[in-house]
Structures are given as C-alpha cells and as structure tokens.
mmCIF file of the N, C-alpha and C atoms, coordinates in Angstrom:
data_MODEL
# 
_entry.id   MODEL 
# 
loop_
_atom_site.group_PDB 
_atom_site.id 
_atom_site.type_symbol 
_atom_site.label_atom_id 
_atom_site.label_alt_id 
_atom_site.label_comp_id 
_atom_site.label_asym_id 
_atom_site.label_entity_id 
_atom_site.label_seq_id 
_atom_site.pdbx_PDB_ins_code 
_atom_site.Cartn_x 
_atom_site.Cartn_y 
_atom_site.Cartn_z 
_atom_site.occupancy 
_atom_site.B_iso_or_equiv 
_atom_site.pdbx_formal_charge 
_atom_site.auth_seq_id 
_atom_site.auth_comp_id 
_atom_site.auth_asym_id 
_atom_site.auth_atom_id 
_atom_site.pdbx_PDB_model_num 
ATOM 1   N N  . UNK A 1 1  ? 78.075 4.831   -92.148 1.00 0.00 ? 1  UNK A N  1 
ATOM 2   C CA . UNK A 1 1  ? 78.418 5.225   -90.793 1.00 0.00 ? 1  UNK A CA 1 
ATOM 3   C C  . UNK A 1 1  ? 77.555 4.468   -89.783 1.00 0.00 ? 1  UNK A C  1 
ATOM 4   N N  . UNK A 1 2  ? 76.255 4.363   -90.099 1.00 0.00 ? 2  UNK A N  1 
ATOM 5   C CA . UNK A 1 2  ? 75.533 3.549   -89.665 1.00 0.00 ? 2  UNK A CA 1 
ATOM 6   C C  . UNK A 1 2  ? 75.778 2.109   -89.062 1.00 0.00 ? 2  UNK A C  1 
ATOM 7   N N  . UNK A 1 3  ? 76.654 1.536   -89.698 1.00 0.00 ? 3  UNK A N  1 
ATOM 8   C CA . UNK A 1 3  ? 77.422 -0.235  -89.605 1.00 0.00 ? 3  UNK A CA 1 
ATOM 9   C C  . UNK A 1 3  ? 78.213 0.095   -89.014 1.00 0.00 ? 3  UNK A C  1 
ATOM 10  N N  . UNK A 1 4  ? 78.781 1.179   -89.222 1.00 0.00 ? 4  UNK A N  1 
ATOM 11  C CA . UNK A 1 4  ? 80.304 0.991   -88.074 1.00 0.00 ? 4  UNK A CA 1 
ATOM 12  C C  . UNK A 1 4  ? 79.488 0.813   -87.122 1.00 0.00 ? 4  UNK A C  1 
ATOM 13  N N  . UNK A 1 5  ? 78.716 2.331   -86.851 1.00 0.00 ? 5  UNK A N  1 
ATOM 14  C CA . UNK A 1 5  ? 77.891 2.372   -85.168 1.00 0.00 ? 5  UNK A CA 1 
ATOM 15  C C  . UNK A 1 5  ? 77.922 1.162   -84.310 1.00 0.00 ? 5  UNK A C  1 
ATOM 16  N N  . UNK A 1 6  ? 76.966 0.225   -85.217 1.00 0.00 ? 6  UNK A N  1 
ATOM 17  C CA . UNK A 1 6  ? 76.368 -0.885  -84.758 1.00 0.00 ? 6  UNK A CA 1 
ATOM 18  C C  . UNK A 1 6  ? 77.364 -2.056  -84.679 1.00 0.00 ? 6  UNK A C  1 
ATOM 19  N N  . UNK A 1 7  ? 78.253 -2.396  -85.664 1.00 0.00 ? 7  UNK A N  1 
ATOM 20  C CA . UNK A 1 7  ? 79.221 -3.231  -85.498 1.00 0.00 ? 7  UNK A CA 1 
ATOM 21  C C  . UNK A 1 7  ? 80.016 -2.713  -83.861 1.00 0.00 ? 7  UNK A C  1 
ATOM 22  N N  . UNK A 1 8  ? 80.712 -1.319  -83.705 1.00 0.00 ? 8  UNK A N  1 
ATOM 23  C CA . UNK A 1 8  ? 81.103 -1.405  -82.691 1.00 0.00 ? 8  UNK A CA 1 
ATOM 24  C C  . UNK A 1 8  ? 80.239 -1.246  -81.114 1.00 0.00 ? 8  UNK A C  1 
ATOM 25  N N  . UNK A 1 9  ? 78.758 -0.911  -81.544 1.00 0.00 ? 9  UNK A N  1 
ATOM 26  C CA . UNK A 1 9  ? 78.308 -0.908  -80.408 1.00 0.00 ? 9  UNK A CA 1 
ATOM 27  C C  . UNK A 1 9  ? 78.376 -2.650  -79.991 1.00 0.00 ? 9  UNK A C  1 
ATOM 28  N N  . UNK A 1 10 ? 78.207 -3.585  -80.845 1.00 0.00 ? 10 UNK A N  1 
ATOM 29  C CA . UNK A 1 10 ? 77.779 -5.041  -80.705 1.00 0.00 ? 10 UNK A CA 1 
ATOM 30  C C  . UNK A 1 10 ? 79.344 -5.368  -79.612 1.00 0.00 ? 10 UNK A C  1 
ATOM 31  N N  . UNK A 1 11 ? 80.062 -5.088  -80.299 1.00 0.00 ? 11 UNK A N  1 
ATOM 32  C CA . UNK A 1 11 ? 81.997 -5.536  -79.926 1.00 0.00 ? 11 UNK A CA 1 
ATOM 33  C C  . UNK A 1 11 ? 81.617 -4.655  -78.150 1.00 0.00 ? 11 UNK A C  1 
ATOM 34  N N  . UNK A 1 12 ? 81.329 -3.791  -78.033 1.00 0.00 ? 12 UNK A N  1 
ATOM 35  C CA . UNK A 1 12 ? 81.588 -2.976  -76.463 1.00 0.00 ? 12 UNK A CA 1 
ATOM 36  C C  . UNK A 1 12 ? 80.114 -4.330  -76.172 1.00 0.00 ? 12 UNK A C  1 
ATOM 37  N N  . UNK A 1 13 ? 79.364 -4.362  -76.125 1.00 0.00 ? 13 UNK A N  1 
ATOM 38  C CA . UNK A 1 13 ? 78.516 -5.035  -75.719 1.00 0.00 ? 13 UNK A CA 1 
ATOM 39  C C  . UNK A 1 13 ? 78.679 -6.118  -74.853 1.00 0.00 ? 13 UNK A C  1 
ATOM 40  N N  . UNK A 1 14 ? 79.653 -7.117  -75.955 1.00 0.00 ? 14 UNK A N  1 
ATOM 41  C CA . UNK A 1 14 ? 80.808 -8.018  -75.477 1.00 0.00 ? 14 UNK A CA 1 
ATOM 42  C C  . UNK A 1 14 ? 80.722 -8.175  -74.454 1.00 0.00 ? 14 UNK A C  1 
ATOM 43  N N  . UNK A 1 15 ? 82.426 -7.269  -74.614 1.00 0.00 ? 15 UNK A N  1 
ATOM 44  C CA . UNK A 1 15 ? 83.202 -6.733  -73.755 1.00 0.00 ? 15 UNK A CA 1 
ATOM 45  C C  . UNK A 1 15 ? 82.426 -6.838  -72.194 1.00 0.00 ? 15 UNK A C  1 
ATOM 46  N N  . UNK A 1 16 ? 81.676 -5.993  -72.496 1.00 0.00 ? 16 UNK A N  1 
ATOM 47  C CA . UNK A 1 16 ? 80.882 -5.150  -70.915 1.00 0.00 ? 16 UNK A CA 1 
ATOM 48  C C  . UNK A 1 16 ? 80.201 -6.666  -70.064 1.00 0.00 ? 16 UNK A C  1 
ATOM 49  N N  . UNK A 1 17 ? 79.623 -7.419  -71.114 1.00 0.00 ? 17 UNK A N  1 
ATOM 50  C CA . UNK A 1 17 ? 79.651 -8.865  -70.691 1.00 0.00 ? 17 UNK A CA 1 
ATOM 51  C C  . UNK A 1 17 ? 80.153 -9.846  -70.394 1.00 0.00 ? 17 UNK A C  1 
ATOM 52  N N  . UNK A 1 18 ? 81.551 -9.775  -70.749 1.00 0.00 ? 18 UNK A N  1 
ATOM 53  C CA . UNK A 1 18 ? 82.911 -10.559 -70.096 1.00 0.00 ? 18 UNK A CA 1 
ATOM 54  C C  . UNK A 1 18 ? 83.598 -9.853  -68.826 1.00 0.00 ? 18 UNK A C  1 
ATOM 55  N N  . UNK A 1 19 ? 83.231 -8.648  -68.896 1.00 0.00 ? 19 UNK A N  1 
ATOM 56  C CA . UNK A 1 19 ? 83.843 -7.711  -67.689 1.00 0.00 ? 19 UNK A CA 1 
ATOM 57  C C  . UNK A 1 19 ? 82.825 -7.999  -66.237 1.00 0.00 ? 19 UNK A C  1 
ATOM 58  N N  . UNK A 1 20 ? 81.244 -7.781  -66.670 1.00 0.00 ? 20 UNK A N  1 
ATOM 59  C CA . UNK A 1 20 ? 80.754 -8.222  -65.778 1.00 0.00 ? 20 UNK A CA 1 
ATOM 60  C C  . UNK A 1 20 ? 80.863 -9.681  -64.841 1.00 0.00 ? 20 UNK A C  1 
ATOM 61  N N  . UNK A 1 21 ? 80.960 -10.792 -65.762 1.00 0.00 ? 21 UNK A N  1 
ATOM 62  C CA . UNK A 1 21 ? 81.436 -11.866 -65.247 1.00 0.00 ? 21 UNK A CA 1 
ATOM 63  C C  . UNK A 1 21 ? 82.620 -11.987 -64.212 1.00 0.00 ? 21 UNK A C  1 
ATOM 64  N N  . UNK A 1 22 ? 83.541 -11.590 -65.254 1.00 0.00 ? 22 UNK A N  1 
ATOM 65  C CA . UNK A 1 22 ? 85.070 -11.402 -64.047 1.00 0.00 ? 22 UNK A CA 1 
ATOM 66  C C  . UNK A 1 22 ? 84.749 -10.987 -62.753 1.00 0.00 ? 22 UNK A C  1 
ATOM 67  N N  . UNK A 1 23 ? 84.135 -9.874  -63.145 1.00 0.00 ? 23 UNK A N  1 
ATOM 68  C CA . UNK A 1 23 ? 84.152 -8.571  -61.985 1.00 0.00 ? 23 UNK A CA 1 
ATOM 69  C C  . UNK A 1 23 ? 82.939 -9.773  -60.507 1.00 0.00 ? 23 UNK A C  1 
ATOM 70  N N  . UNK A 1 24 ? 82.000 -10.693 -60.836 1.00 0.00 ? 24 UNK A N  1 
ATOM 71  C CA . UNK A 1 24 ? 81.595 -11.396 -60.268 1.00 0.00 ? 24 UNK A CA 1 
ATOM 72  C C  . UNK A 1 24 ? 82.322 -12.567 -59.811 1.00 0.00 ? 24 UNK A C  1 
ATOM 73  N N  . UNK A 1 25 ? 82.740 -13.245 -60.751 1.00 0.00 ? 25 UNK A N  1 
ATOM 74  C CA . UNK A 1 25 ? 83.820 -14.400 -60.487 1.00 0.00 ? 25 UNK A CA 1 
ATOM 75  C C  . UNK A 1 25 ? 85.027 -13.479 -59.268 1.00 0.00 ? 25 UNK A C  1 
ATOM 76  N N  . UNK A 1 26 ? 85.791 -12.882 -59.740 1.00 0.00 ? 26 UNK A N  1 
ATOM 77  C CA . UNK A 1 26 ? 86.692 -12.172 -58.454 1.00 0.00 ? 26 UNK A CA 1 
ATOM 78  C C  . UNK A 1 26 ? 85.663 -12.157 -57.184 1.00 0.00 ? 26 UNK A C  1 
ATOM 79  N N  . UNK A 1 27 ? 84.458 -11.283 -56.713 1.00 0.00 ? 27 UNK A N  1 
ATOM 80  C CA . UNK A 1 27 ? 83.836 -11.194 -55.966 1.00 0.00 ? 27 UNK A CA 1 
ATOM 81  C C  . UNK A 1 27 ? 83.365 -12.457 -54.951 1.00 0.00 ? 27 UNK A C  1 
ATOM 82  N N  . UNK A 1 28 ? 83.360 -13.195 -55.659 1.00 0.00 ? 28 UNK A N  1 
ATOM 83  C CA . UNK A 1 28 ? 83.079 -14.688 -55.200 1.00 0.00 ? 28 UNK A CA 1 
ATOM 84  C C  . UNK A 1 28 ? 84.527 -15.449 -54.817 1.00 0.00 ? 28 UNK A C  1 
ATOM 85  N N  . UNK A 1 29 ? 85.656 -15.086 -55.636 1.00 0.00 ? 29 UNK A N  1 
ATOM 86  C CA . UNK A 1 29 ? 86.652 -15.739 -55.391 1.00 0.00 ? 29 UNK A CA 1 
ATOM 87  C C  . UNK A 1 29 ? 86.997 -14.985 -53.612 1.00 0.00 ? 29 UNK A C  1 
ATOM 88  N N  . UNK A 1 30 ? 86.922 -13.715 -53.599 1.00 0.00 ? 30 UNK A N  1 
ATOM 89  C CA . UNK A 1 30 ? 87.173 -12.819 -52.291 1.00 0.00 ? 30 UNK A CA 1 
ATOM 90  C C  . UNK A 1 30 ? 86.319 -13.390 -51.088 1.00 0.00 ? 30 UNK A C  1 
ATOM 91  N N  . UNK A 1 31 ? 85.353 -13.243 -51.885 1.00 0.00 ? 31 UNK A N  1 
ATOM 92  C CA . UNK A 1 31 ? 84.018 -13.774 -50.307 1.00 0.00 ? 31 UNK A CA 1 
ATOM 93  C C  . UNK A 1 31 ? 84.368 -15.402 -50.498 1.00 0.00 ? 31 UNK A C  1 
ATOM 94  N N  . UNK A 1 32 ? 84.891 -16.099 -50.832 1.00 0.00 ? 32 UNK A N  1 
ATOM 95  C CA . UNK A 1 32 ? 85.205 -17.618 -50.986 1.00 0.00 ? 32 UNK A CA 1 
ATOM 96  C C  . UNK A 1 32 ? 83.647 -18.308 -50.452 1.00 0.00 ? 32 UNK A C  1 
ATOM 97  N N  . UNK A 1 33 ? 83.314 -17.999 -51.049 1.00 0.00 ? 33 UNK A N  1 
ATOM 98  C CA . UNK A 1 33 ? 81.125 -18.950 -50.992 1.00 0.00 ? 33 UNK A CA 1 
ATOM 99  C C  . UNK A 1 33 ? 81.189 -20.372 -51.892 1.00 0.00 ? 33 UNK A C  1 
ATOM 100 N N  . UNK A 1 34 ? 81.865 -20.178 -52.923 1.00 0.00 ? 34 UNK A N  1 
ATOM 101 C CA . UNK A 1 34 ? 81.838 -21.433 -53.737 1.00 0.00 ? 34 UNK A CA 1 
ATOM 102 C C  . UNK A 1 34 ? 83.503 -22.718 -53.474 1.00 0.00 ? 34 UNK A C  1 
ATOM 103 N N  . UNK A 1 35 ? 83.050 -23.833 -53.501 1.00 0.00 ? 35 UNK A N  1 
ATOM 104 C CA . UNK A 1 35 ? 83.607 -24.694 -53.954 1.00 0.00 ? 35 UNK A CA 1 
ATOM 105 C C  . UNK A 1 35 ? 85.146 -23.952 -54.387 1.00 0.00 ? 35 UNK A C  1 
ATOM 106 N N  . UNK A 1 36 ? 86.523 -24.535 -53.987 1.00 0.00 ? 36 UNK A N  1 
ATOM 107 C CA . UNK A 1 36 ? 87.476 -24.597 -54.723 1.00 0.00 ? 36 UNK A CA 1 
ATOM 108 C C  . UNK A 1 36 ? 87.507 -25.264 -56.052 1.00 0.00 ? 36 UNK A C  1 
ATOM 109 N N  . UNK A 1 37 ? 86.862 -26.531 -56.257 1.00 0.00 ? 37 UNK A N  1 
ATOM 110 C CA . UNK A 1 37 ? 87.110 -27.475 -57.335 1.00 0.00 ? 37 UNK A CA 1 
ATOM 111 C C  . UNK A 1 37 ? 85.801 -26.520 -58.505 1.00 0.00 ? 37 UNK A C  1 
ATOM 112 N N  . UNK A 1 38 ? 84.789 -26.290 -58.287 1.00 0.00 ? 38 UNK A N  1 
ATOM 113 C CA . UNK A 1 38 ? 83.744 -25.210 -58.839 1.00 0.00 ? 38 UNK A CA 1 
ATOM 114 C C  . UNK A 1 38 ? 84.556 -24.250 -59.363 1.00 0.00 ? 38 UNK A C  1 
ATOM 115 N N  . UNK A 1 39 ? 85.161 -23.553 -58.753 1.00 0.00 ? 39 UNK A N  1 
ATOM 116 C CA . UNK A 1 39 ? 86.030 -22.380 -58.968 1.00 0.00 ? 39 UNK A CA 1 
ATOM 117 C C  . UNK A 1 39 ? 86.954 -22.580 -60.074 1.00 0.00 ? 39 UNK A C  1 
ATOM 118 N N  . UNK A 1 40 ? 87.324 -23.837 -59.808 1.00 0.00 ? 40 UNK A N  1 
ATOM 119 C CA . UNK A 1 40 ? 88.604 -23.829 -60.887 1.00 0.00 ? 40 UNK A CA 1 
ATOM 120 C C  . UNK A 1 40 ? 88.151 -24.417 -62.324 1.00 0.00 ? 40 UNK A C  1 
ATOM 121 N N  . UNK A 1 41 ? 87.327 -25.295 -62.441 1.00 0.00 ? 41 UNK A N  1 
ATOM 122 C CA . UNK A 1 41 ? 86.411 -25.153 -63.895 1.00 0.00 ? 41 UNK A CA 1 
ATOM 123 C C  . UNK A 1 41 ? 85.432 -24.268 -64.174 1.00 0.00 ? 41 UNK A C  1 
ATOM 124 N N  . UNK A 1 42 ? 84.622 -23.020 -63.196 1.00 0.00 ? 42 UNK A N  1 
ATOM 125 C CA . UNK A 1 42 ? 84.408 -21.514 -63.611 1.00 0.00 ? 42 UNK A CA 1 
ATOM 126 C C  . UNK A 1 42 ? 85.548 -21.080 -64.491 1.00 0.00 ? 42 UNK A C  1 
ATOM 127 N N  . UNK A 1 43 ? 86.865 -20.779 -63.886 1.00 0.00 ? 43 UNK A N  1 
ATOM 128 C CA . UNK A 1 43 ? 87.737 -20.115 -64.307 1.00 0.00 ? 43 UNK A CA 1 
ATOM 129 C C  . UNK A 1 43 ? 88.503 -20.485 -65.896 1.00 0.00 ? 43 UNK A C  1 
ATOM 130 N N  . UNK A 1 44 ? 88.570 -21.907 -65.550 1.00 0.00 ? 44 UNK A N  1 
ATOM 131 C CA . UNK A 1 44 ? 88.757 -22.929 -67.310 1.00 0.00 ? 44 UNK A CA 1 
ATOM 132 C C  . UNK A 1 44 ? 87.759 -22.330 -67.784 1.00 0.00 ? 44 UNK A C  1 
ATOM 133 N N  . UNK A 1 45 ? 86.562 -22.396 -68.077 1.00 0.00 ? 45 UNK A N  1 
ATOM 134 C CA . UNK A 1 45 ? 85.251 -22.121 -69.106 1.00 0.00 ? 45 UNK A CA 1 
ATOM 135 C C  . UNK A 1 45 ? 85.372 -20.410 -69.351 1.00 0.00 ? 45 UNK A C  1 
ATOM 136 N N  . UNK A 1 46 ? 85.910 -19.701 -68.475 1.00 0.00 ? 46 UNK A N  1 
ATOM 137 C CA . UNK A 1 46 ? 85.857 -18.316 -68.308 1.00 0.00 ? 46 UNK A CA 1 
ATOM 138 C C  . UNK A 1 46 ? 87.200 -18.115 -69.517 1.00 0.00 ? 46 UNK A C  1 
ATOM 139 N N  . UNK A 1 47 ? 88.487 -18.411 -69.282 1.00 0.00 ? 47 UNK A N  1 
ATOM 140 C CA . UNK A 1 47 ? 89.224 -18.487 -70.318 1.00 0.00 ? 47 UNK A CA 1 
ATOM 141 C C  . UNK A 1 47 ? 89.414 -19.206 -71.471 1.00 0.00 ? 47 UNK A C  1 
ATOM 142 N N  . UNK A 1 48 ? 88.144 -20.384 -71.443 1.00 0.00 ? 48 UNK A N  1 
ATOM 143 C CA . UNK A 1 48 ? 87.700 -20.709 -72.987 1.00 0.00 ? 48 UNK A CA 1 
ATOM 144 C C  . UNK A 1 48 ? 87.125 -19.516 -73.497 1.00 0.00 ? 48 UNK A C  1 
ATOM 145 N N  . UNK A 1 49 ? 85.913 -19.223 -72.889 1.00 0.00 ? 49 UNK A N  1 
ATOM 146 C CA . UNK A 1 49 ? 85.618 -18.110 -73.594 1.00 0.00 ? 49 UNK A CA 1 
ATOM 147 C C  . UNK A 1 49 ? 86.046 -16.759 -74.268 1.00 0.00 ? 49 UNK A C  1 
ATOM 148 N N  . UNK A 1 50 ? 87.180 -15.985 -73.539 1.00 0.00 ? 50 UNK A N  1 
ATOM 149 C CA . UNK A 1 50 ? 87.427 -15.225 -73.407 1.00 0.00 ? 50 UNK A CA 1 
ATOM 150 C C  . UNK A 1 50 ? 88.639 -15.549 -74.788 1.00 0.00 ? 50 UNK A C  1 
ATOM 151 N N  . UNK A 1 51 ? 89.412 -16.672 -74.578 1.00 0.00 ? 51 UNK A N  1 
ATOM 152 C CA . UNK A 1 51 ? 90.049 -17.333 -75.989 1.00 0.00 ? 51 UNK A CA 1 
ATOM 153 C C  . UNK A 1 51 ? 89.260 -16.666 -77.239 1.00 0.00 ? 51 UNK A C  1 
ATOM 154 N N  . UNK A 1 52 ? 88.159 -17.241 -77.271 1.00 0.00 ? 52 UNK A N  1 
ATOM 155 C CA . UNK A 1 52 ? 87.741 -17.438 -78.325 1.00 0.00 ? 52 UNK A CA 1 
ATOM 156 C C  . UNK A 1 52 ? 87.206 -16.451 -78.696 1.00 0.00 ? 52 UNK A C  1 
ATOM 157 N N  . UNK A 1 53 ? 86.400 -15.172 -77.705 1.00 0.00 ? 53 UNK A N  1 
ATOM 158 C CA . UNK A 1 53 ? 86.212 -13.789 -77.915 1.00 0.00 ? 53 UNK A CA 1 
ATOM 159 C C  . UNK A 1 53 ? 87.393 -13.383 -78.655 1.00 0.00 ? 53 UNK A C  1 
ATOM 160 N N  . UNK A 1 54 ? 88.686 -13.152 -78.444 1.00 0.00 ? 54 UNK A N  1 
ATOM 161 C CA . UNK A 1 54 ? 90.137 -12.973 -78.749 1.00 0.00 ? 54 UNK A CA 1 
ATOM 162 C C  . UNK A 1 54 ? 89.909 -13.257 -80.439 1.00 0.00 ? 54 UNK A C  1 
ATOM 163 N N  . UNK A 1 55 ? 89.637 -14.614 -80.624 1.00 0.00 ? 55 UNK A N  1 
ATOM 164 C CA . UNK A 1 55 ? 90.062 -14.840 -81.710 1.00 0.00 ? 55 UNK A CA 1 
ATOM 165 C C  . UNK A 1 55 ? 89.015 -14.656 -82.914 1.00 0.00 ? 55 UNK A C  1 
ATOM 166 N N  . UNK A 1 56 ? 88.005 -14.576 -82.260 1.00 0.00 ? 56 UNK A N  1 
ATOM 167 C CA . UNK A 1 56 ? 86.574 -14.007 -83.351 1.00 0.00 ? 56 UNK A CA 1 
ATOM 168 C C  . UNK A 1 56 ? 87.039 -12.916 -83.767 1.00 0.00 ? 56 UNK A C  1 
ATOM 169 N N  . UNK A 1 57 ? 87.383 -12.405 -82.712 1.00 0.00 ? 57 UNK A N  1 
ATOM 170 C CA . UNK A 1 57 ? 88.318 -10.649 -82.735 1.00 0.00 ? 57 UNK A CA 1 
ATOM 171 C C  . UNK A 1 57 ? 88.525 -9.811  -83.807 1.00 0.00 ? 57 UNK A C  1 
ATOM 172 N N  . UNK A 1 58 ? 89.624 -10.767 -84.182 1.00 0.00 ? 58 UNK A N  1 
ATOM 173 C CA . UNK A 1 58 ? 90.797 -10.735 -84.793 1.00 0.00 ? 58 UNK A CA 1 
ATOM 174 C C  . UNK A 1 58 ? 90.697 -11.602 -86.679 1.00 0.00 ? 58 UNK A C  1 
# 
C-alpha cells in the first residue's frame, strides 16, 4: 500500500507542476509582458513536454 501511496503521490506532483506553468504561461499571455515570437516557442516546449508527460503516462 505503501508504493501505491508514493507512486501516486509522485504522478499528482507532476501534474500540479504542469498546471502551475500553464496557469503562469496564460497569465503572461493576458498581461502580454513577453515577446510574441518568445511566446510561441514557450508554448512549443510547453506541449513537448506535456506530450511526453502523456506518454510516460501511459
């Protein structure tokens, strides 16, 4: 019971770390402070990652 714990505490951990990002990236996209061209390879690297979270996943 122990491994589950920890296996799924690790997986929310993630998560809560890809959520935070977004939740910053949007914030920045709203207040528009950064670069358009910045923005749009943030957002590429943001859905590499998030790919590949997906597919570790799984």
């Amino acid at each position: 019971m122990k491994r589950f714990y920890y296996r799924y505490r690790h997986k929310y951990k993630i998560k809560k770390i890809v959520g935070i990002a977004l939740g910053i990236i949007g914030v920045l996209i709203i207040i528009n402070i950064i670069p358009i061209e910045f923005l749009l390879i943030l957002i590429g690297v943001v859905l590499i990652v998030m790919g590949f979270l997906i597919l570790k996943t799984r």
